[in-house]
LUMFI-947753 format. One line per 3 residues: their letters; for each residue z, x, y of C-alpha. Coordinates in steps of 0.2 Angstrom, whole numbers, plus 5000, padded with zeros to 4 digits. Layout:
# residues N
a = Z:X:Y | ...
//
This chain:
# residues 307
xxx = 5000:5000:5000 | 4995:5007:5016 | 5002:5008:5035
xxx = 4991:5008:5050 | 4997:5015:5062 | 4996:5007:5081
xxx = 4983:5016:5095 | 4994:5023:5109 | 4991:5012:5123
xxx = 4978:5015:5134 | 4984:5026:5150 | 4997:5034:5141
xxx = 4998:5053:5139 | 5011:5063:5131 | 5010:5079:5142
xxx = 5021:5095:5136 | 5028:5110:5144 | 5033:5109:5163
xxx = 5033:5094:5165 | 5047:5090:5150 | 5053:5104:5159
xxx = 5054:5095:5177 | 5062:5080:5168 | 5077:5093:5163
xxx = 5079:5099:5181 | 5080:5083:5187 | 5093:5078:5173
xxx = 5102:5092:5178 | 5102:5089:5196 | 5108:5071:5193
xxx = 5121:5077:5182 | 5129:5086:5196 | 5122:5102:5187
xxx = 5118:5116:5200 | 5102:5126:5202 | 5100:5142:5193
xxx = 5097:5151:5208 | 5111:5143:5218 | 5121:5147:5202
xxx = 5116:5166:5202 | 5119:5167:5223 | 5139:5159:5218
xxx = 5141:5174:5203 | 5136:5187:5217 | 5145:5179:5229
xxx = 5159:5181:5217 | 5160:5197:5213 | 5158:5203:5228
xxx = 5174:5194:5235 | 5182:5201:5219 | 5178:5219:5222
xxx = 5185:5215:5239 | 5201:5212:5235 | 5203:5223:5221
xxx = 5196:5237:5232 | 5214:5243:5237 | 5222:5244:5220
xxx = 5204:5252:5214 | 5205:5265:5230 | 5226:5266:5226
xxx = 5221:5272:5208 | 5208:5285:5214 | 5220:5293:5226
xxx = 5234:5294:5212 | 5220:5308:5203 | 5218:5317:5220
xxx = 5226:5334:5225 | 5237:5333:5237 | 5224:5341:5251
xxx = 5212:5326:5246 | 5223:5313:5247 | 5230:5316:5264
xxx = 5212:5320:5270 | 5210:5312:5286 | 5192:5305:5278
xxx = 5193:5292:5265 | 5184:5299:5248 | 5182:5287:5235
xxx = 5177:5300:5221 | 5190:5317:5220 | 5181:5331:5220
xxx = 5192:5339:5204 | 5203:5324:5199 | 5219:5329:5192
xxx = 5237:5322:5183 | 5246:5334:5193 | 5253:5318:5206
xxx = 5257:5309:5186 | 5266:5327:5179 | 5276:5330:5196
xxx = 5283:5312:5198 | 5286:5309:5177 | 5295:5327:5176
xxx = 5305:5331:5191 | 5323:5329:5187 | 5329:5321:5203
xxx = 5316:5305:5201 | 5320:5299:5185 | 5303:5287:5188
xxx = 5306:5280:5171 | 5324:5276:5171 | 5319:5266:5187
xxx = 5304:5259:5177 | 5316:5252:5162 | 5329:5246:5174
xxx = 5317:5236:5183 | 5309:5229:5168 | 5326:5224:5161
xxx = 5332:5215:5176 | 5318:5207:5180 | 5316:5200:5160
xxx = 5337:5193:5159 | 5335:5186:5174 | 5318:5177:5173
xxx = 5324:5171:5155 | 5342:5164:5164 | 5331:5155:5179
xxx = 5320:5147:5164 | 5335:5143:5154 | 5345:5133:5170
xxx = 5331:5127:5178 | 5325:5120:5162 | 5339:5110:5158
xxx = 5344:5104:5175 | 5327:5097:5179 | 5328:5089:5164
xxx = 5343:5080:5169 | 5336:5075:5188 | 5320:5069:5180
xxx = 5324:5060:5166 | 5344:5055:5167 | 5353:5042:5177
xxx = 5369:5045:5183 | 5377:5041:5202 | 5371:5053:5215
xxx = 5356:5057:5207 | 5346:5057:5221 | 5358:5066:5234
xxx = 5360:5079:5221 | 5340:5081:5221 | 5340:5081:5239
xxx = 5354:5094:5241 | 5346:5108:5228 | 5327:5105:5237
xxx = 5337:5107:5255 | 5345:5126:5250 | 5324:5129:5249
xxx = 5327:5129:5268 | 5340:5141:5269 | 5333:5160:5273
xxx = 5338:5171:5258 | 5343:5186:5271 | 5357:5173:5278
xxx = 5365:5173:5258 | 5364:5193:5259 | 5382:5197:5266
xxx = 5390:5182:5254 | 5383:5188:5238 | 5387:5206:5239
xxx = 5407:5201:5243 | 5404:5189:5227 | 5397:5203:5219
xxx = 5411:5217:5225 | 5423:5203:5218 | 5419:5203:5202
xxx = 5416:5223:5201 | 5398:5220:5196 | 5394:5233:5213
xxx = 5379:5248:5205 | 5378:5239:5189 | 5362:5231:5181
xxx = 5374:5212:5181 | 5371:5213:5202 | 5353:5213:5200
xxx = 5352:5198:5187 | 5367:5187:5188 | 5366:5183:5206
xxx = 5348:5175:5207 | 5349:5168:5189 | 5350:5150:5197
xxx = 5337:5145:5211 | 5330:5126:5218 | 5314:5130:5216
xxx = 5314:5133:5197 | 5322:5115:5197 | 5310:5108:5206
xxx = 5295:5116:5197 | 5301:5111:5181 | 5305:5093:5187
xxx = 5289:5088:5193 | 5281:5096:5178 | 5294:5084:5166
xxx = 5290:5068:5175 | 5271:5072:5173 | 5276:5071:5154
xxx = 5273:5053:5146 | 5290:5043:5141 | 5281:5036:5124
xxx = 5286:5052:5118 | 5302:5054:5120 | 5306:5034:5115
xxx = 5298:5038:5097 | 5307:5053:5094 | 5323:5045:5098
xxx = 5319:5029:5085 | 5317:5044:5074 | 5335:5046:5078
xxx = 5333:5062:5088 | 5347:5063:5102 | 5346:5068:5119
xxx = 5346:5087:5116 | 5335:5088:5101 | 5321:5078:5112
xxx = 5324:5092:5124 | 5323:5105:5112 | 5309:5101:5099
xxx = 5297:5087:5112 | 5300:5094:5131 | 5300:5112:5130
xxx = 5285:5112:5117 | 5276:5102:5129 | 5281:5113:5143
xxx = 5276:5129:5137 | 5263:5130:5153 | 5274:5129:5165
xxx = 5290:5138:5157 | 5277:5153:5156 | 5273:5152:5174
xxx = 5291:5150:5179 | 5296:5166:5170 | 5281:5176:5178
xxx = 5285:5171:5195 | 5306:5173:5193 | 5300:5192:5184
xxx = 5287:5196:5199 | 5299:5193:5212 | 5315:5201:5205
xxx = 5302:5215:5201 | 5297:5213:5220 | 5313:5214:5225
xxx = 5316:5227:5237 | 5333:5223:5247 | 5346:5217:5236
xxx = 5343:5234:5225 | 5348:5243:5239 | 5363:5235:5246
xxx = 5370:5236:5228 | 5363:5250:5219 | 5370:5267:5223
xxx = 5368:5279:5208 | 5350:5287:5207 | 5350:5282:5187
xxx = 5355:5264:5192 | 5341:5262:5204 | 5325:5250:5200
xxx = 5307:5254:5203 | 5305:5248:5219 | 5322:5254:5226
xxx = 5319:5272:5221 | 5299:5274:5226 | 5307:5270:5242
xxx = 5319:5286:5242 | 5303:5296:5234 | 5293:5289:5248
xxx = 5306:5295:5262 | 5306:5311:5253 | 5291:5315:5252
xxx = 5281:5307:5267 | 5265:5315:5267 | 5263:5315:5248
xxx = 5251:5302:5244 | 5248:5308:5229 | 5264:5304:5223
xxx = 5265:5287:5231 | 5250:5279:5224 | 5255:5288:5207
xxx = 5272:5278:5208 | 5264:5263:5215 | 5250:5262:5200
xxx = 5265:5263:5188 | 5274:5249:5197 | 5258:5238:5195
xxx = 5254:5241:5178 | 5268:5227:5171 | 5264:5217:5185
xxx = 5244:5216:5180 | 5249:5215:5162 | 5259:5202:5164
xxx = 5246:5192:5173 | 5233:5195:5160 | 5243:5186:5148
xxx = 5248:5173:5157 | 5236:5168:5167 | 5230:5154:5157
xxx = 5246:5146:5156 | 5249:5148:5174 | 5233:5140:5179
xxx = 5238:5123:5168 | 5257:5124:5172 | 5254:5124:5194
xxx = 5238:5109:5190 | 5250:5099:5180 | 5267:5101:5191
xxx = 5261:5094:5206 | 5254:5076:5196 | 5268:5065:5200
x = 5281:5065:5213
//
Protein backbone atom coordinates (compact mmCIF):
# COMPACT_ATOMS: atom_id res chain seq x y z
CA UNK A 1 0.00 0.00 0.00
CA UNK A 2 1.33 3.19 -0.99
CA UNK A 3 1.57 7.06 0.40
CA UNK A 4 1.56 9.97 -1.75
CA UNK A 5 2.98 12.47 -0.60
CA UNK A 6 1.36 16.13 -0.84
CA UNK A 7 3.14 18.97 -3.38
CA UNK A 8 4.54 21.82 -1.24
CA UNK A 9 2.47 24.65 -1.83
CA UNK A 10 3.06 26.81 -4.41
CA UNK A 11 5.22 29.93 -3.19
CA UNK A 12 6.84 28.15 -0.66
CA UNK A 13 10.56 27.84 -0.45
CA UNK A 14 12.70 26.15 2.18
CA UNK A 15 15.75 28.31 2.06
CA UNK A 16 19.10 27.27 4.26
CA UNK A 17 21.91 28.84 5.52
CA UNK A 18 21.81 32.59 6.52
CA UNK A 19 18.72 33.10 6.62
CA UNK A 20 18.01 30.06 9.44
CA UNK A 21 20.71 31.87 10.63
CA UNK A 22 19.04 35.49 10.78
CA UNK A 23 16.08 33.66 12.49
CA UNK A 24 18.69 32.57 15.37
CA UNK A 25 19.77 36.24 15.83
CA UNK A 26 16.56 37.36 16.02
CA UNK A 27 15.52 34.65 18.59
CA UNK A 28 18.30 35.68 20.50
CA UNK A 29 17.76 39.15 20.45
CA UNK A 30 14.10 38.54 21.51
CA UNK A 31 15.43 36.30 24.20
CA UNK A 32 17.20 39.25 25.85
CA UNK A 33 20.43 37.46 24.48
CA UNK A 34 23.27 39.91 23.62
CA UNK A 35 25.25 40.34 20.34
CA UNK A 36 28.40 38.60 20.06
CA UNK A 37 30.24 41.55 19.30
CA UNK A 38 28.51 43.62 22.29
CA UNK A 39 29.46 40.36 24.29
CA UNK A 40 33.21 40.36 23.17
CA UNK A 41 33.35 44.61 23.89
CA UNK A 42 31.75 43.56 27.78
CA UNK A 43 34.70 40.67 28.25
CA UNK A 44 37.33 43.37 27.19
CA UNK A 45 35.82 45.90 29.06
CA UNK A 46 36.14 43.32 31.84
CA UNK A 47 39.32 42.57 31.96
CA UNK A 48 40.64 45.65 31.57
CA UNK A 49 38.77 46.91 34.74
CA UNK A 50 40.26 43.81 36.35
CA UNK A 51 43.88 44.39 35.62
CA UNK A 52 43.09 47.75 36.95
CA UNK A 53 42.33 47.07 40.28
CA UNK A 54 44.65 44.12 40.54
CA UNK A 55 47.34 46.31 39.17
CA UNK A 56 48.51 47.41 42.80
CA UNK A 57 48.73 43.95 44.37
CA UNK A 58 50.39 42.88 40.89
CA UNK A 59 53.10 45.94 40.95
CA UNK A 60 53.25 45.23 45.12
CA UNK A 61 54.47 41.64 44.26
CA UNK A 62 56.97 42.87 41.64
CA UNK A 63 58.53 45.29 44.02
CA UNK A 64 58.81 42.31 46.70
CA UNK A 65 61.70 40.56 43.94
CA UNK A 66 63.33 43.95 43.50
CA UNK A 67 66.78 44.93 45.11
CA UNK A 68 66.53 47.40 47.32
CA UNK A 69 68.25 50.22 44.85
CA UNK A 70 65.22 49.20 42.38
CA UNK A 71 62.65 49.31 44.61
CA UNK A 72 63.25 52.78 45.97
CA UNK A 73 63.91 54.01 42.48
CA UNK A 74 62.44 57.26 42.10
CA UNK A 75 60.91 55.55 38.34
CA UNK A 76 58.48 52.93 38.61
CA UNK A 77 59.82 49.54 36.82
CA UNK A 78 57.46 47.10 36.31
CA UNK A 79 59.98 44.20 35.40
CA UNK A 80 63.32 44.05 38.05
CA UNK A 81 66.29 44.03 36.24
CA UNK A 82 67.90 40.87 38.46
CA UNK A 83 64.75 39.78 40.58
CA UNK A 84 65.89 38.39 43.80
CA UNK A 85 64.37 36.66 47.41
CA UNK A 86 66.74 38.65 49.29
CA UNK A 87 63.53 41.14 50.66
CA UNK A 88 61.77 37.30 51.46
CA UNK A 89 65.31 35.83 53.19
CA UNK A 90 65.98 39.12 55.27
CA UNK A 91 62.33 39.60 56.60
CA UNK A 92 61.84 35.43 57.18
CA UNK A 93 65.30 35.20 59.01
CA UNK A 94 66.17 38.17 60.96
CA UNK A 95 65.78 37.35 64.53
CA UNK A 96 64.19 40.70 65.74
CA UNK A 97 60.90 40.12 63.18
CA UNK A 98 59.80 37.05 63.97
CA UNK A 99 57.37 37.69 60.57
CA UNK A 100 56.09 34.26 61.16
CA UNK A 101 55.23 34.11 64.80
CA UNK A 102 53.14 37.30 63.73
CA UNK A 103 51.77 35.38 60.81
CA UNK A 104 50.42 32.34 63.26
CA UNK A 105 49.23 34.73 65.74
CA UNK A 106 47.27 36.65 63.44
CA UNK A 107 45.83 33.54 61.85
CA UNK A 108 44.89 32.11 65.29
CA UNK A 109 43.02 35.12 66.44
CA UNK A 110 41.30 35.99 63.69
CA UNK A 111 40.02 31.90 63.19
CA UNK A 112 38.69 31.78 67.46
CA UNK A 113 37.11 34.79 66.93
CA UNK A 114 35.37 34.66 63.60
CA UNK A 115 34.11 31.06 64.75
CA UNK A 116 32.88 32.71 68.35
CA UNK A 117 31.00 35.87 66.22
CA UNK A 118 29.38 32.71 64.00
CA UNK A 119 28.54 30.88 67.07
CA UNK A 120 26.68 34.07 68.97
CA UNK A 121 25.35 35.52 66.13
CA UNK A 122 24.02 32.43 65.02
CA UNK A 123 22.03 31.64 67.86
CA UNK A 124 20.82 35.00 68.84
CA UNK A 125 19.48 35.89 65.40
CA UNK A 126 17.83 32.75 65.52
CA UNK A 127 16.00 33.83 68.51
CA UNK A 128 15.03 37.57 67.14
CA UNK A 129 13.87 35.97 63.96
CA UNK A 130 11.93 33.11 64.89
CA UNK A 131 11.02 33.33 68.77
CA UNK A 132 8.32 35.44 70.55
CA UNK A 133 9.08 36.58 73.71
CA UNK A 134 8.16 40.33 75.44
CA UNK A 135 10.53 43.03 74.11
CA UNK A 136 11.31 41.35 71.13
CA UNK A 137 11.41 44.28 69.22
CA UNK A 138 13.17 46.83 71.66
CA UNK A 139 15.81 44.25 71.92
CA UNK A 140 16.19 44.14 68.05
CA UNK A 141 16.23 47.83 68.01
CA UNK A 142 18.77 48.21 70.77
CA UNK A 143 21.66 45.64 69.13
CA UNK A 144 20.95 47.46 65.41
CA UNK A 145 21.42 51.01 67.49
CA UNK A 146 25.17 49.94 68.98
CA UNK A 147 25.89 49.71 64.82
CA UNK A 148 25.74 53.63 65.34
CA UNK A 149 28.16 53.73 67.92
CA UNK A 150 31.91 54.57 66.51
CA UNK A 151 34.14 51.59 67.54
CA UNK A 152 37.20 54.15 68.69
CA UNK A 153 34.62 55.58 71.37
CA UNK A 154 34.51 51.51 73.05
CA UNK A 155 38.66 51.70 72.88
CA UNK A 156 39.34 53.12 76.46
CA UNK A 157 36.37 50.81 78.07
CA UNK A 158 37.52 47.56 76.61
CA UNK A 159 41.29 47.86 77.40
CA UNK A 160 40.18 48.61 81.50
CA UNK A 161 37.86 45.39 80.79
CA UNK A 162 40.60 43.77 79.31
CA UNK A 163 43.33 44.95 82.16
CA UNK A 164 40.66 43.65 84.65
CA UNK A 165 40.70 40.43 83.71
CA UNK A 166 44.58 40.12 83.21
CA UNK A 167 44.03 39.29 79.59
CA UNK A 168 46.61 42.69 78.80
CA UNK A 169 49.69 41.06 75.76
CA UNK A 170 47.72 37.85 75.59
CA UNK A 171 46.22 36.15 72.44
CA UNK A 172 42.47 36.24 74.76
CA UNK A 173 42.63 40.40 74.18
CA UNK A 174 42.52 40.03 70.53
CA UNK A 175 39.68 37.41 70.41
CA UNK A 176 37.37 37.55 73.32
CA UNK A 177 36.57 41.30 73.19
CA UNK A 178 35.05 41.31 69.67
CA UNK A 179 33.60 37.88 69.86
CA UNK A 180 29.93 39.33 70.06
CA UNK A 181 28.93 42.12 67.38
CA UNK A 182 25.22 43.60 66.07
CA UNK A 183 25.97 43.27 62.74
CA UNK A 184 26.63 39.43 62.81
CA UNK A 185 23.02 39.45 64.34
CA UNK A 186 21.56 41.29 61.96
CA UNK A 187 23.12 39.49 59.01
CA UNK A 188 22.13 36.15 60.21
CA UNK A 189 18.61 37.47 60.99
CA UNK A 190 17.55 38.56 57.74
CA UNK A 191 19.11 35.68 56.10
CA UNK A 192 16.74 33.20 58.77
CA UNK A 193 13.59 35.07 57.98
CA UNK A 194 14.42 34.52 54.27
CA UNK A 195 14.13 30.75 55.13
CA UNK A 196 10.55 29.20 54.51
CA UNK A 197 8.62 28.26 57.98
CA UNK A 198 7.25 24.88 56.23
CA UNK A 199 10.36 23.58 57.14
CA UNK A 200 10.80 23.97 60.38
CA UNK A 201 6.81 22.95 61.17
CA UNK A 202 7.50 19.47 59.52
CA UNK A 203 10.56 18.78 61.49
CA UNK A 204 8.90 19.62 64.65
CA UNK A 205 5.78 17.09 63.73
CA UNK A 206 8.83 14.89 63.37
CA UNK A 207 9.16 15.59 66.96
CA UNK A 208 12.33 17.62 66.63
CA UNK A 209 12.66 20.39 69.34
CA UNK A 210 13.52 23.88 69.29
CA UNK A 211 17.31 23.20 69.30
CA UNK A 212 17.53 20.18 67.08
CA UNK A 213 15.51 22.33 64.23
CA UNK A 214 18.34 24.73 64.76
CA UNK A 215 21.05 22.38 64.64
CA UNK A 216 20.14 19.88 61.79
CA UNK A 217 17.48 22.40 59.50
CA UNK A 218 18.71 26.13 59.98
CA UNK A 219 22.37 26.02 60.10
CA UNK A 220 22.38 23.44 57.06
CA UNK A 221 20.35 25.83 55.16
CA UNK A 222 22.69 28.58 56.19
CA UNK A 223 25.76 27.45 55.25
CA UNK A 224 25.98 30.70 52.53
CA UNK A 225 25.75 32.96 54.80
CA UNK A 226 27.62 31.41 58.06
CA UNK A 227 30.61 31.14 55.31
CA UNK A 228 30.39 34.70 54.64
CA UNK A 229 30.07 35.90 58.28
CA UNK A 230 33.18 34.05 59.26
CA UNK A 231 35.12 35.64 56.16
CA UNK A 232 34.12 38.94 56.95
CA UNK A 233 34.63 38.54 61.23
CA UNK A 234 38.32 36.90 59.96
CA UNK A 235 39.25 39.78 57.46
CA UNK A 236 38.52 42.36 59.83
CA UNK A 237 40.26 40.90 63.05
CA UNK A 238 43.08 40.12 60.37
CA UNK A 239 42.67 44.05 59.40
CA UNK A 240 42.75 45.04 62.59
CA UNK A 241 45.50 47.33 63.25
CA UNK A 242 44.67 49.39 66.60
CA UNK A 243 43.46 47.22 69.29
CA UNK A 244 46.71 44.94 68.60
CA UNK A 245 48.69 47.76 69.70
CA UNK A 246 46.99 49.11 72.62
CA UNK A 247 47.12 45.53 73.90
CA UNK A 248 50.00 43.77 72.61
CA UNK A 249 53.31 44.51 73.92
CA UNK A 250 55.71 41.51 73.56
CA UNK A 251 57.38 41.38 69.98
CA UNK A 252 56.39 37.49 70.10
CA UNK A 253 52.86 38.41 71.07
CA UNK A 254 52.47 40.80 68.19
CA UNK A 255 49.99 40.08 65.10
CA UNK A 256 50.79 40.64 61.44
CA UNK A 257 49.59 43.74 60.99
CA UNK A 258 50.85 45.29 64.39
CA UNK A 259 54.33 44.15 63.77
CA UNK A 260 54.76 45.16 59.80
CA UNK A 261 54.09 48.42 61.38
CA UNK A 262 57.28 48.38 63.89
CA UNK A 263 59.12 46.74 60.57
CA UNK A 264 57.88 49.58 58.64
CA UNK A 265 59.09 52.39 61.11
CA UNK A 266 62.29 50.68 61.26
CA UNK A 267 63.03 50.50 58.10
CA UNK A 268 61.46 53.47 56.17
CA UNK A 269 63.01 53.32 52.93
CA UNK A 270 62.91 49.54 52.68
CA UNK A 271 60.43 48.87 50.18
CA UNK A 272 61.62 45.77 49.55
CA UNK A 273 60.71 44.51 52.71
CA UNK A 274 57.44 46.22 53.01
CA UNK A 275 55.85 44.79 50.05
CA UNK A 276 57.66 41.48 51.08
CA UNK A 277 55.57 41.69 54.45
CA UNK A 278 52.62 43.09 52.76
CA UNK A 279 52.43 39.92 50.09
CA UNK A 280 52.62 37.57 53.05
CA UNK A 281 49.88 39.33 54.77
CA UNK A 282 47.63 39.03 51.62
CA UNK A 283 48.19 35.66 50.84
CA UNK A 284 45.33 34.10 53.65
CA UNK A 285 43.44 36.93 52.70
CA UNK A 286 43.16 35.94 48.70
CA UNK A 287 43.07 32.50 49.70
CA UNK A 288 40.31 32.87 51.74
CA UNK A 289 38.36 34.58 49.19
CA UNK A 290 38.96 32.05 46.53
CA UNK A 291 37.26 29.55 48.68
CA UNK A 292 34.53 31.37 49.65
CA UNK A 293 33.56 33.42 47.17
CA UNK A 294 30.75 31.35 46.05
CA UNK A 295 29.11 31.28 49.23
CA UNK A 296 29.65 34.87 49.73
CA UNK A 297 28.01 35.70 46.52
CA UNK A 298 24.67 33.63 47.64
CA UNK A 299 24.72 34.41 51.33
CA UNK A 300 24.89 38.70 50.76
CA UNK A 301 21.78 37.96 47.58
CA UNK A 302 19.87 35.96 50.09
CA UNK A 303 20.15 38.15 53.31
CA UNK A 304 18.71 41.22 52.23
CA UNK A 305 15.21 39.18 50.81
CA UNK A 306 13.06 39.97 53.69
CA UNK A 307 12.93 42.61 56.22
Amino acid sequence: MSTATSPAPAGRTHPAGPPARAETTATDRRRGRPHPGRRIAAYVALLLLTLLFISPLLYMLVTSFKTTAEAGSATPQWIPDAPTLDAYREILGNPATPVLRWFLNSLLAATLQSLLIVATAALAAYALARLDFPGKKVVTLLILATLFVPPVTLLIPNYLIVGQLGWLDSLAAIVVPGAAGAFGVFFLRQFFISLPMELEEAAALDGANRFQVFWQVILPLSRPALVTLAMLSFLTNWNDFLWPVFTLFSPENQTLSAGLSTLQNANAVRYDLLMAGAMIASVPVLLLFIASQRYVVEGVSRAGVKG
